[in-house]
C-alpha positions as CSV (number, residue, x, y, z in Angstrom):
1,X,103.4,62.6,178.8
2,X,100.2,61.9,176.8
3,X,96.8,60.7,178.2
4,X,95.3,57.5,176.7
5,X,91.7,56.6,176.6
6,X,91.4,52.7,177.9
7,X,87.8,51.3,178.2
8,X,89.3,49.6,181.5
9,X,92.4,48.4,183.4
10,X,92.3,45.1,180.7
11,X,93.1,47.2,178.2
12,X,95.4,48.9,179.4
13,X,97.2,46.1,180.7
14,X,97.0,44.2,177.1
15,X,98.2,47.6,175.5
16,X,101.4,47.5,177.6
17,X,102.0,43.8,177.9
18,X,101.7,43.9,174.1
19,X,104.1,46.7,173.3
20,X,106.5,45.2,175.6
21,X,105.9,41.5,173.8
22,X,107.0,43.2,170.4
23,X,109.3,45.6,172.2
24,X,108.1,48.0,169.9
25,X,106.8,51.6,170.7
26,X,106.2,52.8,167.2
27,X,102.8,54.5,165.8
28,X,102.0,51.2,164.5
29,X,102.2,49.2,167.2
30,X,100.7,51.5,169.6
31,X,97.6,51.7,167.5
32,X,97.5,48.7,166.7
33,X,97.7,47.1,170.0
34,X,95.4,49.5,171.3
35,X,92.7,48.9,169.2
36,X,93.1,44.9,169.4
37,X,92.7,45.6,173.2
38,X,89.3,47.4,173.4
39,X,87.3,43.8,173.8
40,X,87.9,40.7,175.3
41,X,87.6,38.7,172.4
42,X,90.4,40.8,170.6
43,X,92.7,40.3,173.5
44,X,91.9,36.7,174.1
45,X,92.3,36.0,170.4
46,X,95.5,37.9,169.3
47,X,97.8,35.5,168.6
48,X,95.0,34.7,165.3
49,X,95.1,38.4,164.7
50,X,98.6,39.0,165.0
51,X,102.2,36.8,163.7
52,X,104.3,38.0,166.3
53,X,107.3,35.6,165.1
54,X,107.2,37.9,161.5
55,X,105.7,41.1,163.8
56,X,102.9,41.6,161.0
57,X,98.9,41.0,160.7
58,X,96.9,38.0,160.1
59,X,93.9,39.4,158.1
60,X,92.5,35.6,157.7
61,X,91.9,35.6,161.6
62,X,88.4,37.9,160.6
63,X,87.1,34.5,159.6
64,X,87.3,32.4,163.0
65,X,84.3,31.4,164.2
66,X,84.9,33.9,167.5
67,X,84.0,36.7,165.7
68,X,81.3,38.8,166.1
69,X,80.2,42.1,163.7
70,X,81.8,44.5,167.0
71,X,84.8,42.4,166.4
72,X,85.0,42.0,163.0
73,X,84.7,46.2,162.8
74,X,87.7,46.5,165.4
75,X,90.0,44.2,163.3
76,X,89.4,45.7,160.2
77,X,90.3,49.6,161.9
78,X,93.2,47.9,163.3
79,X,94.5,46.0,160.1
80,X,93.8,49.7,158.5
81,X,96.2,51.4,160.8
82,X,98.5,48.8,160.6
83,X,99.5,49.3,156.9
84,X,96.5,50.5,155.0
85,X,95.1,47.2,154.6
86,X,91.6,47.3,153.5
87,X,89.1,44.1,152.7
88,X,88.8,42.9,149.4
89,X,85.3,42.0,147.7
90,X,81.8,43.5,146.7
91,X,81.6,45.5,149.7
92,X,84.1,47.2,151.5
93,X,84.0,47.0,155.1
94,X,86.6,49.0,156.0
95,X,85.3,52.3,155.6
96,X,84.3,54.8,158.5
97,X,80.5,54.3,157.2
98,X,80.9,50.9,158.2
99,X,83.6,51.2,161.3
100,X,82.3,53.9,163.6
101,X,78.5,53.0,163.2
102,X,79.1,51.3,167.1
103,X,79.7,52.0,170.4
104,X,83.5,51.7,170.3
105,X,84.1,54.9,168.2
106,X,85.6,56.6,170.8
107,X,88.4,54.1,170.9
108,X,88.3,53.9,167.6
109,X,89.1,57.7,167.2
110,X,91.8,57.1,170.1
111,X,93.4,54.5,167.7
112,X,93.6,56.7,165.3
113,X,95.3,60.0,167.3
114,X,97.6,57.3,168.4
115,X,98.9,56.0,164.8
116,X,98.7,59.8,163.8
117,X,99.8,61.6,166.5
118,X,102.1,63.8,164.5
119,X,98.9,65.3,163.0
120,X,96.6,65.3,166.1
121,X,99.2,67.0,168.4
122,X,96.4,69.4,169.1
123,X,92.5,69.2,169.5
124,X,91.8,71.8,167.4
125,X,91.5,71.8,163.6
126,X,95.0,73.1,162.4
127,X,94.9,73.0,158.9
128,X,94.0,76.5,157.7
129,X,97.5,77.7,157.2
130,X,97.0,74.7,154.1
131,X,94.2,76.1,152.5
132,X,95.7,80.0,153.0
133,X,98.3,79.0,150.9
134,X,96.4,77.6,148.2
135,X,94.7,80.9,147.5
């Protein structure tokens, strides 16, 4: 069975309840739900973050009043791993440059083995059998 990070018991207990709300285990979910319970604010919040009558994001909940930049940087990752979802405008915010510039980018890199597990099976880089076969 793998290990998950959690920042604490909350999160953990968030990560499960959601998962068993959606009675989903997919990638998706997992990441998803993961990410959303890093903070408090996330996990008290959800229901603007997340429809879970259509089981699909609510990207407008980044403008409630609630949020904070650490926030606002979680939701985007999480929308991101969701479906690729990425903010629209003059800047975007939903690059690593502007993600992982905090002190949730552990999690954040946790989030991200979780929706990609299939490619982060192992903790070393395993991708030079790619580029041999280029040559």
């Amino acid at each position: 069975m793998e290990t998950i990070r959690f920042a604490d018991r909350e999160h953990k207990a968030f990560f499960n309840e959601m998962l068993s709300k959606t009675r989903n285990n997919d990638a998706y979910h997992r990441a998803f739900f993961y990410t959303m319970g890093i903070c408090a604010e996330t996990r008290r919040n959800i229901h603007s973050l997340f429809d879970f009558g259509e089981d699909g994001i609510r990207p407008e909940g980044l403008a409630a009043p609630w949020q904070t930049g650490g926030t606002r940087r979680l939701c985007r990752l999480a929308f991101n791993l969701w479906n690729g979802w990425t903010e629209e405008g003059k800047e975007n915010r939903s690059t690593p440059y502007e993600l992982f510039d905090c002190g949730l980018a552990p999690y954040f890199f946790e989030a991200i083995r979780l929706r990609y597990l299939e490619y982060c099976r192992s903790s070393e880089f395993t991708a030079p059998h790619i580029f041999a076969k280029a040559r």
